[in-house]
N, C-alpha and C positions, 0 to 999 in steps of 0.2 A: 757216654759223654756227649750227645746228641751228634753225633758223627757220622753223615750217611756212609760213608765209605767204611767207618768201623762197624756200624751193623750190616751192612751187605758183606764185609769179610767173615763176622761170625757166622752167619748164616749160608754162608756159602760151605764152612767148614763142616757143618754137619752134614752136607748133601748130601754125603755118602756115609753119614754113620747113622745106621737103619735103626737103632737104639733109638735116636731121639724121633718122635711117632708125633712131638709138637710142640710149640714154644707158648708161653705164658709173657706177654707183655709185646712189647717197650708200653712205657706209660704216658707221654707226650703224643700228640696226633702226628707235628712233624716224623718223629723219629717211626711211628707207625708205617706211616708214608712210604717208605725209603724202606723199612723190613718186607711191606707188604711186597715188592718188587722181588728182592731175593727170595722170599718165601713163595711165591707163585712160581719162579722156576725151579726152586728147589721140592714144591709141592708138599711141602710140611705145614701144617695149619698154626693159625696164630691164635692168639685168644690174648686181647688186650682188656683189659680189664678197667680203664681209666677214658683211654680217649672217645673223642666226642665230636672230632672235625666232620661233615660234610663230606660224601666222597670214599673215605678210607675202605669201606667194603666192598666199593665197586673195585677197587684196585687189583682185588684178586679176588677169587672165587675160596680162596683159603683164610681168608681174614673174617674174623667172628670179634664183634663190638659188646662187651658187656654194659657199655656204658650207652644210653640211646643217645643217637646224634644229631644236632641241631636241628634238621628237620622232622625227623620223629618226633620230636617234643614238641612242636608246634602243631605236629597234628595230635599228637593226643589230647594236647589240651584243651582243640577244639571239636576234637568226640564227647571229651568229657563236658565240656558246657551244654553242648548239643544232644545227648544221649544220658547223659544222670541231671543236669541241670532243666533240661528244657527248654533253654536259649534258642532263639530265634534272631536276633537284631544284634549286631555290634559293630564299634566301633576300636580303628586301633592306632595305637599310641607308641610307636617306636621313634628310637636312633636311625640314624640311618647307614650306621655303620653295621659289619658282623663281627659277633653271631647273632644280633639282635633283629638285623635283618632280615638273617636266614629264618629264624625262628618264626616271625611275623607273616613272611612270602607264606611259610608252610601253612602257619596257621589259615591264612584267606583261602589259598589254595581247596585246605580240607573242608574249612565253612563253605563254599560254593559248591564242593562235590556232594556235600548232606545236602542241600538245598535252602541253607541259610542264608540271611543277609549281611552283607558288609554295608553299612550305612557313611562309614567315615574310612578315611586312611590317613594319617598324617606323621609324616615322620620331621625328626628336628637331630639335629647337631649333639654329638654326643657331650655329656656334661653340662647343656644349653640350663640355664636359671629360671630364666625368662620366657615362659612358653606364655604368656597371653593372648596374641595372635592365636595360637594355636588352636587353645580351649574356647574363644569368641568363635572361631571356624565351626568348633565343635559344636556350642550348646546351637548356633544356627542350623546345624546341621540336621542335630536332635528334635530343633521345634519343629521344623520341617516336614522331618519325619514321621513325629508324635501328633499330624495335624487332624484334626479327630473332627466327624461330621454327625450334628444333634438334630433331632427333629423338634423342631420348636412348637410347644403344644399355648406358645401367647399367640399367639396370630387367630384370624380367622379360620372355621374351619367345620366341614360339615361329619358334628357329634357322631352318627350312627354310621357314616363311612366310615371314617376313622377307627371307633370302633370293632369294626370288622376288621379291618387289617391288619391293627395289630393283633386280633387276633387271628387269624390267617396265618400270619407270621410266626405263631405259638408263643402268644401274651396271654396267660390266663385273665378271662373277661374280667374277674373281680381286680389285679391288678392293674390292666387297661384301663379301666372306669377310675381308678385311683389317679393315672395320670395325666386322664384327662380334664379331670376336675383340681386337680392339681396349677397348670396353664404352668407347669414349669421347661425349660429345654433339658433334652435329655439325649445324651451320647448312644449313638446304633450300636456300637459295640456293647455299652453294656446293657443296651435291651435286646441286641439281635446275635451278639457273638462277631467275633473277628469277620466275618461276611456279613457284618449289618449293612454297610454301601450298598452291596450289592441287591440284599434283600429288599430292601428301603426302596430302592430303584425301581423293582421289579412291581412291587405294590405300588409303584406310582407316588410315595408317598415323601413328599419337599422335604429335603434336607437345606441344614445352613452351614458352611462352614466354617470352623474354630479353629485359631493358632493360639500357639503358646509365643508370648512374646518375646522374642530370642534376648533382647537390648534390658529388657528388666529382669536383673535378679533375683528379686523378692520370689520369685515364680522359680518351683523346683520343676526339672523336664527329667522325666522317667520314662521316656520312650524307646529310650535304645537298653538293652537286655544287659550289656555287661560291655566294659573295656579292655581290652588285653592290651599291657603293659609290658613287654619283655623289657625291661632296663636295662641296660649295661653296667649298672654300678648298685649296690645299696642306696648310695649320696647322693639317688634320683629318687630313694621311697619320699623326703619330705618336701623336695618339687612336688611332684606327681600329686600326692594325695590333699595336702594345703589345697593345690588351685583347683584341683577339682571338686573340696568342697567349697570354696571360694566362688566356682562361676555355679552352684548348686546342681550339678548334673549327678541323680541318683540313679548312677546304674551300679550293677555289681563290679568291682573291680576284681580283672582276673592277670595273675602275673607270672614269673618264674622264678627259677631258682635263686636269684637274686635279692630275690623278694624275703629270702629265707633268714635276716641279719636280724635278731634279734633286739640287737644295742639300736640301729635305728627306729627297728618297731617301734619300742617301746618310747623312745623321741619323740614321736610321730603319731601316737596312740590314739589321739583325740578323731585325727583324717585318718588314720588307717587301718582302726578296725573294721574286721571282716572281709579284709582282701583273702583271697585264695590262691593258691600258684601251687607249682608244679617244683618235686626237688628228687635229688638225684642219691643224695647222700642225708639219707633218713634211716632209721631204724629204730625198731621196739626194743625195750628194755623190756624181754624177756626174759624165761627160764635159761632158751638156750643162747641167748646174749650173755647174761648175768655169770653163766659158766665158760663160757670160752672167755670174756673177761679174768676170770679169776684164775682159770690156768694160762691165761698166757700173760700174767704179772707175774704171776711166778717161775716160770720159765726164763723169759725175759727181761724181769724187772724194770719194764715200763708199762705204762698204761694204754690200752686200746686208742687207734684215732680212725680217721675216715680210710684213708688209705690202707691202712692193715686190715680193716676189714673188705675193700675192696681185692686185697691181694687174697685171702683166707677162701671168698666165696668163689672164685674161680680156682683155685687147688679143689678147693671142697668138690665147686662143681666136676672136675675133671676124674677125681677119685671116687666120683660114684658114678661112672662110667666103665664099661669094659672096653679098654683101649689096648692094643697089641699093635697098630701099625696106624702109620698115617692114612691110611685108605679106611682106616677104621675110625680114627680119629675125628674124619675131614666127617665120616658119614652120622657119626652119633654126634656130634654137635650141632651138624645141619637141624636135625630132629630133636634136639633140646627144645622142652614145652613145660612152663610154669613153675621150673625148678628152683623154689625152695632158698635161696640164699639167704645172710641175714638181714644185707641190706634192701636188698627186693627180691624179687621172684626175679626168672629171668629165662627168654623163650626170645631164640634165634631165627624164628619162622618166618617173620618179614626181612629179607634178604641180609640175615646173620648180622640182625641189629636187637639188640637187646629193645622190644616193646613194648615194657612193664614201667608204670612213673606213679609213685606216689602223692596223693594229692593234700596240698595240707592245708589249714584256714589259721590264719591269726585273729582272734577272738577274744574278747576282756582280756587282753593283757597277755593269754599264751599262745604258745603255737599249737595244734592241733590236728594227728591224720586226722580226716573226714571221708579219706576213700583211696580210690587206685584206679588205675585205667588202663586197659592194654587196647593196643591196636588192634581194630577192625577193619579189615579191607570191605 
């Protein structure tokens, strides 16, 4: 009944009955909280299977999260932009309330440990309509960023230097001679790669500098890689996406499990195809889906939902263990690695937090895995 005082008395009562080797749940973070306290003096290991608050594992060395918790999920899913995507640049888009908070902190946190960039940060009022301020902040942000330096081949210029330097710089002669007969300006980067500045400089060779003009729309800015988005609601997918294709900012949008409502997708479809995010409560309709559905309608006479199978894969997990005692208990779950559940895989190794996260893309109109990500330290 979310009662701390009634779960420190049940769990105080098992303290000495050696039979019970570990508990399965509570399923609230609160009411974890509060077990997690009796459970460390009583030294019986926990295994909740639902919550998600910040914090709950450290509370005890005996508490084990199947569910990854707020900041786990913001780093994964900035390994996965940065390690499957190959994102370099982004910018982020929160409430500034939690867990949208927490999610967001985690996320910069783990881009800056890869050695990516944070270009923007801006957070707004939860439920806020009106983010123009916000996205004007942005795309200035992004022209800024995006400000690109060309070698302008209209100017005066002595042919046969020139010539050589770019080829120096490794311009095959036959396309050097193209552009320089050409007299058109041309971006370092796509004649010299991400270090053209630097190359360009070194040959001695005048650059001009180019902005994208933040104030005119007409003008799409594609220089920040992607936006993470952690919402606090679905009721922010048709804010979100409307203004940002609104002030024309083409980066990839990347979000969370929020992101996962369907009914607004599909609202929304026109701005929000090809978001990606991260979700907690996914699963394949498999073979062995298909069948533990069908026996347990029968059994039961209801139909599978998120939480039954939430509760199924930690029994699951626990019964393909060899457990006799809580010293046993505590140690084979420490060591739980990639195991198998239905609704994800699931590996206690970074400090007995579940992290495994499913990644999914909404694309013409459906949802879609497109991958998985577990933590790398």
């Amino acid at each position: 009944e979310r009662n701390p005082a009634a779960i420190r008395t049940a769990i105080d009562g098992w303290k000495k009955n050696n039979d019970v080797v570990g508990i399965v749940g509570p399923v609230f973070s609160d009411e974890v909280s509060s077990a997690a306290e009796a459970s460390n003096s009583s030294h019986i290991p926990l295994l909740s299977p639902t919550a998600m608050e910040n914090g709950l594992a450290e509370k005890s060395k005996f508490v084990f999260l199947m569910n990854s918790d707020f900041s786990m999920r913001g780093k994964l899913m900035a390994q996965y932009a940065i390690k499957n995507l190959h994102y370099i640049s982004f910018a982020i888009l929160s409430p500034e309330t939690s867990p949208s908070k927490l999610i967001a902190d985690a996320f910069i946190e783990e881009t800056k440990r890869l050695g990516a960039t944070i270009v923007s940060d801006y957070r707004y009022f939860k439920g806020a309509m009106d983010l123009r301020h916000v996205f004007r902040s942005l795309r200035n942000d992004a022209s800024v960023y995006g400000t690109d330096y060309q070698i302008s081949f209209v100017r005066k210029f002595q042919y046969a230097d020139m010539l050589s330097k770019l080829v120096t710089a490794g311009v095959s002669p036959f396309f050097a001679d193209s552009l320089l007969a050409a007299r058109k300006p041309v971006s370092v980067k796509i004649l010299f790669g991400n270090d053209g500045k630097k190359i360009a400089d070194s040959l001695g060779i005048p650059l001009q500098k180019v902005s994208i003009p933040p104030d005119s729309l007409n003008y799409s800015i594609h220089s920040i890689d992607a936006i993470f988005c952690p919402i606090a609601s679905s009721a922010e997918i048709g804010v979100i996406t409307s203004q940002l294709t609104y002030y024309n900012l083409e980066s990839q949008l990347l979000g969370t499990s929020e992101w996962g409502d369907m009914n607004e997708l599909d609202i929304n479809k026109r701005y929000a195809d090809g978001v990606i995010f991260f979700a907690d409560r996914w699963y394949e309709e498999n073979e062995r889906y298909t069948q533990l559905a069908v026996r347990f309608v029968r059994r039961n006479k209801k139909t599978l939902n998120d939480n039954i199978i939430f509760g199924y894969d930690a029994m699951s997990l626990l019964l393909h263990q060899t457990i006799t005692s809580r010293e046993q208990c505590e140690e084979v779950l420490q060591k739980v690695s990639h195991y198998e559940g239905i609704r994800s895989k699931i590996s206690f190794t970074q400090g007995r937090i579940n992290s495994h996260l499913h990644i999914l893309q909404f694309k013409k109109g459906k949802i879609h895995k497109i991958g998985e990500v577990e933590y790398q330290q």
